[in-house]
VOVO-94505 format. One line per 2 residues: number of its first residue (from 1); their letters; for each residue z, x, y of N, C-alpha, C. Coordinates in Angstrom, 3 decimals. Layout:
BEGIN
NUM> a> Z/X/Y/Z/X/Y/Z/X/Y  ...
// end
This chain:
BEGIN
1> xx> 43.973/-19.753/-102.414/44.158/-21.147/-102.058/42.977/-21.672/-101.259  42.096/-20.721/-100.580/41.205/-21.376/-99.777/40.470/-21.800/-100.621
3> xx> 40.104/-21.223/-101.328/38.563/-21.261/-102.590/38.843/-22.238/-103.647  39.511/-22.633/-103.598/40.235/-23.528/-104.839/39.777/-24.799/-104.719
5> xx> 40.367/-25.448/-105.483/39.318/-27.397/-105.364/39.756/-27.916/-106.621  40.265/-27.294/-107.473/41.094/-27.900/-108.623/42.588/-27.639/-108.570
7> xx> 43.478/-27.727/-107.881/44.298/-27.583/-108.267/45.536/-28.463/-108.746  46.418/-28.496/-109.177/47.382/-29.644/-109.598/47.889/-30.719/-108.105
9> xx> 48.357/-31.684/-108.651/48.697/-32.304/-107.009/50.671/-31.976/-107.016  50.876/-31.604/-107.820/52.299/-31.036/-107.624/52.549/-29.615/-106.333
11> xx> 51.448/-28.927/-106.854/51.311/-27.983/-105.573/50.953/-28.290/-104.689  50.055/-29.204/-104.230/49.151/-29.835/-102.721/51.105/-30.111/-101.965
13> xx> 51.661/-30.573/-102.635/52.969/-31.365/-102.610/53.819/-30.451/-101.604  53.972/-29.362/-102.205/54.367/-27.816/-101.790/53.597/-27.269/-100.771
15> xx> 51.985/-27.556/-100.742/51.289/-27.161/-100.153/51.057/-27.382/-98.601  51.221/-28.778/-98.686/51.229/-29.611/-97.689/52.311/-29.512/-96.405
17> xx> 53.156/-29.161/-96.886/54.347/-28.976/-96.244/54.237/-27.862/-95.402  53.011/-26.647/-95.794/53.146/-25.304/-94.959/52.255/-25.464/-94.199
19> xx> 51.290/-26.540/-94.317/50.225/-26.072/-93.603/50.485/-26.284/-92.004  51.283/-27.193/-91.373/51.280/-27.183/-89.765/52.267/-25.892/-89.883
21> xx> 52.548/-25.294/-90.233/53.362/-23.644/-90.339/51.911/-22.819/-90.128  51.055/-22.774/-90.764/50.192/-22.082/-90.835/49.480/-22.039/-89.615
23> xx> 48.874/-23.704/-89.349/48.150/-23.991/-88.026/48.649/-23.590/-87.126  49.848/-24.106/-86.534/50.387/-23.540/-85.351/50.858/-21.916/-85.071
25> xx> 50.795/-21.381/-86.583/51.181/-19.757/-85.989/50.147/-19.160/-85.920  49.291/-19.615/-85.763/47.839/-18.542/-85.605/47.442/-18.714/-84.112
27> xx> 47.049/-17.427/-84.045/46.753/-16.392/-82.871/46.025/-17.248/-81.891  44.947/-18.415/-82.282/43.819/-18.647/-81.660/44.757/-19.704/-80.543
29> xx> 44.838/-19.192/-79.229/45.754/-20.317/-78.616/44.558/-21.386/-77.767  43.174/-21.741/-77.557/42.672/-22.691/-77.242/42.257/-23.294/-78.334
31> xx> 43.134/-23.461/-79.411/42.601/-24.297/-80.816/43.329/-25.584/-79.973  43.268/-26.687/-79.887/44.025/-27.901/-79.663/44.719/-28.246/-80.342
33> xx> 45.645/-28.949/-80.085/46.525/-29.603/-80.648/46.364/-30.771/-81.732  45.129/-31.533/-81.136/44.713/-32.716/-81.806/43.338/-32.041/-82.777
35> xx> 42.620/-30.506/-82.733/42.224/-30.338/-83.574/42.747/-29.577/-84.645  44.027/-29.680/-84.334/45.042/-28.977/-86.084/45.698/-30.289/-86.495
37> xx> 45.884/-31.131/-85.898/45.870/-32.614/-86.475/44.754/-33.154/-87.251  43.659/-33.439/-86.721/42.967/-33.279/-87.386/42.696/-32.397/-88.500
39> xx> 42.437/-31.719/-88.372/42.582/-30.255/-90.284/43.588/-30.799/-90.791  44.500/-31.144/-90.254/45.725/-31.821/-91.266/45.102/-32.990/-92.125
41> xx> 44.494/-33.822/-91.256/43.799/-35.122/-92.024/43.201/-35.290/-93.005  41.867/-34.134/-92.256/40.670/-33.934/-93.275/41.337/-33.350/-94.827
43> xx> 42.481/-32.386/-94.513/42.949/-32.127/-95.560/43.466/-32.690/-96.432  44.237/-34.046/-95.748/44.493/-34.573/-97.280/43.662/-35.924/-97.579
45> xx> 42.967/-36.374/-96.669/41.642/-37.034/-97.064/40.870/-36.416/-98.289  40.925/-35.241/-97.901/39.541/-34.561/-98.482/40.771/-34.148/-100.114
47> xx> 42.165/-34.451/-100.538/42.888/-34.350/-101.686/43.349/-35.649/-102.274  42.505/-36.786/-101.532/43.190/-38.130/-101.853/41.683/-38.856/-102.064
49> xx> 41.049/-38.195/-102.203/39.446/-38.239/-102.693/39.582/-38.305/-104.143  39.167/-38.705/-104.967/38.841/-39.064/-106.350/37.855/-39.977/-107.126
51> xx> 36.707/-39.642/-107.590/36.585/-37.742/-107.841/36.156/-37.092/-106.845  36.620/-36.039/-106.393/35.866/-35.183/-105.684/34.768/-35.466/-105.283
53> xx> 34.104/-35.402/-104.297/32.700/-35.313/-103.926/32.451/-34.238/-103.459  31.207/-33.934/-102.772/30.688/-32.686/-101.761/31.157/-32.346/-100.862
55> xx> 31.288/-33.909/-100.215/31.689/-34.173/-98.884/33.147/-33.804/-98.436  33.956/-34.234/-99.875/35.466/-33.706/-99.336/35.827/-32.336/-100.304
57> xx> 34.686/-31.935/-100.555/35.036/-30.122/-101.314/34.356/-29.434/-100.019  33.735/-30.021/-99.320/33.344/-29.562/-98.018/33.886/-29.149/-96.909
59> xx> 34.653/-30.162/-97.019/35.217/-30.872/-95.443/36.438/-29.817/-95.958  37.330/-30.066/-97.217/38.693/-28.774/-97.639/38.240/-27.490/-97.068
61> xx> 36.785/-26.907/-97.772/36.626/-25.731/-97.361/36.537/-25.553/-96.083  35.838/-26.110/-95.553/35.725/-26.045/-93.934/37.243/-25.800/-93.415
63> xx> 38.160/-26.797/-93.474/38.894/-26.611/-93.030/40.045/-25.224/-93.666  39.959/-25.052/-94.645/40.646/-23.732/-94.897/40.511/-22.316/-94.349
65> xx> 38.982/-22.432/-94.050/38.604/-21.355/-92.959/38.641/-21.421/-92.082  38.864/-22.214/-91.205/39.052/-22.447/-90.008/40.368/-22.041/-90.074
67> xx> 41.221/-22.141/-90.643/42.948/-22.035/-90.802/42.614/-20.157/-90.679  41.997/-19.982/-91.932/42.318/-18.803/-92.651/41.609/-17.711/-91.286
69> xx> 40.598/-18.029/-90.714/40.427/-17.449/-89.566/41.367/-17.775/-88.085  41.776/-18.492/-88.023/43.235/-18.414/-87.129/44.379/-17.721/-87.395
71> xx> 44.326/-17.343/-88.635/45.563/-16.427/-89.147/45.009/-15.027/-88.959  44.191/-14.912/-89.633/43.225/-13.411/-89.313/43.438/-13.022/-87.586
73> xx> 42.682/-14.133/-87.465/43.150/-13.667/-85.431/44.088/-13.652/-85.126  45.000/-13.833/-85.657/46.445/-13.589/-85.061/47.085/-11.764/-85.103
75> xx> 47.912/-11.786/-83.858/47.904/-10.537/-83.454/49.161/-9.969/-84.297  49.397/-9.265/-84.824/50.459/-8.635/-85.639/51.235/-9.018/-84.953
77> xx> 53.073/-9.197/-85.599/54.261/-9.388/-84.547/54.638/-8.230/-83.977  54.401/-7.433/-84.157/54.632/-5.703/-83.646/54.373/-5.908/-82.586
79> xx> 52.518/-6.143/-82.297/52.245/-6.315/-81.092/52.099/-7.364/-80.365  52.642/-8.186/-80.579/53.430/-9.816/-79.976/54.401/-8.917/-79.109
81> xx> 55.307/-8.599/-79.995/56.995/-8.101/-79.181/56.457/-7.030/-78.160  55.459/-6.334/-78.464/55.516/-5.463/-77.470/54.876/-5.468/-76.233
83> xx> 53.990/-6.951/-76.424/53.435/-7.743/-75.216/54.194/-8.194/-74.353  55.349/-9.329/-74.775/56.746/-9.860/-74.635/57.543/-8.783/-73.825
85> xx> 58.001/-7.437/-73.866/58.902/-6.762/-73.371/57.747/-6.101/-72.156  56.207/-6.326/-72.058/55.698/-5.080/-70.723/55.565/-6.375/-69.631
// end
């Protein structure tokens, strides 16, 4: 899904719906608030673009990694819970 740039808008549909799921469960806790709002934007700016440009196959990717590396940093729940109980 990160790498992608064609896909149907029936899925964005589906898609759309997970992504503040995604933003907010990742690990990185000085990400702001108003900059996962933002990624929200750019994101569907950058799917309400037609045709495509650079700028918003850009701005998607950008922001998918930025996601996709907040998830990466996130700490397993194993060791969440076992932070939580010391």
């Amino acid at each position: 899904m990160c790498f992608s740039r064609s896909l149907h808008y029936q899925f964005y549909v589906w898609y759309f719906h997970t992504l503040p799921y995604l933003l907010w469960s990742g690990g990185v806790k000085k990400m702001a608030h108003l900059l996962r709002v933002l990624i929200l934007g750019l994101i569907e700016l950058s799917w309400n673009t037609y045709p495509s440009t650079n700028y918003s196959s850009l701005s998607l990717h950008v922001c998918h990694l930025i996601a996709l590396l907040c998830l990466w940093f996130n700490p397993a729940p194993a060791a969440q819970e076992k932070a939580k109980r010391r």
